[in-house]
N, C-alpha and C positions, 0 to 999 in steps of 0.2 A: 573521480570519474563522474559525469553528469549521464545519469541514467532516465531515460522517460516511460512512465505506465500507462498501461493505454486498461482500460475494464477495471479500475478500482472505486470502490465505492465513495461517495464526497465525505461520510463521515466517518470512513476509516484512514482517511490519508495523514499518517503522524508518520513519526519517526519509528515506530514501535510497530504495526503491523507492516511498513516498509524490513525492517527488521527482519521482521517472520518468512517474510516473499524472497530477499532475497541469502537469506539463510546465515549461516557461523564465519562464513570468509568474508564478508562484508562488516566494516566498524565507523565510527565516526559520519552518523550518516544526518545529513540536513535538508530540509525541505525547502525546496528554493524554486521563483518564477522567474527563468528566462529573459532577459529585457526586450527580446523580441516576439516574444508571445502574446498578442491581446487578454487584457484582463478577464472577457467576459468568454474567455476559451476554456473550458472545462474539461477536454476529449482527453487530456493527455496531463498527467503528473507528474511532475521533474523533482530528482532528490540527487545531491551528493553526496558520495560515497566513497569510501577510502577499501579498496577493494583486491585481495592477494594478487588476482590476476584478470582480464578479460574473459578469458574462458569458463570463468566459474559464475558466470550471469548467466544466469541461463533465458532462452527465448520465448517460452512459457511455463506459467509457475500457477497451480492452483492451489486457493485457498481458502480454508473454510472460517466463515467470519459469523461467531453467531451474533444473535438481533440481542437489543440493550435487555436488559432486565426490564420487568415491569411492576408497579405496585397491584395487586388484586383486594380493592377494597372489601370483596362478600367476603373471604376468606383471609383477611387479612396478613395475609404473606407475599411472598416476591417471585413470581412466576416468568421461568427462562422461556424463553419462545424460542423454537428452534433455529437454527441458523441456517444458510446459503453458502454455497461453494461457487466460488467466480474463479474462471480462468483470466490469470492478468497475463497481459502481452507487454514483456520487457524489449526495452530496444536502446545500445549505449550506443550514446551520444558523441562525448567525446569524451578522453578518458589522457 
């Protein structure tokens, strides 16, 4: 199935929080652009996916994606910055 996200973050778009979004019936899943997609189009995220059935995509899916770690030089340790919840908007393609 070619599935497209529309509110994903640019530097969570992997195979792995795709993954998370669309949950355990979804396997074999690849990150691919469209040939008719302009390169400098960002709005929308395309992945393939090997999927039990249509019905199990669901049409929106929220998720919480926390922010990178950081180094804290005064204290010398690794401080998690809280993270954000985005609602992504799923929509298949073709399948």
């Amino acid at each position: 199935m070619l599935v497209g996200m529309r509110r994903v973050p640019l530097y969570t778009r992997n195979a792995s929080t795709t993954q998370t979004i669309l949950g355990p019936t979804c396997a074999d899943i690849d990150v691919v652009r469209p040939s008719d997609d302009p390169a400098d189009d960002d709005r929308e995220f395309f992945i393939t996916a090997w999927c039990m059935h249509p019905w199990f995509i669901p049409d929106e899916q929220i998720v919480f994606i926390p922010e990178p770690r950081i180094h804290n030089p005064i204290e010398a340790t690794l401080v998690e910055l809280p993270g954000l919840c985005y609602l992504i908007r799923l929509r298949l393609v073709t399948f």
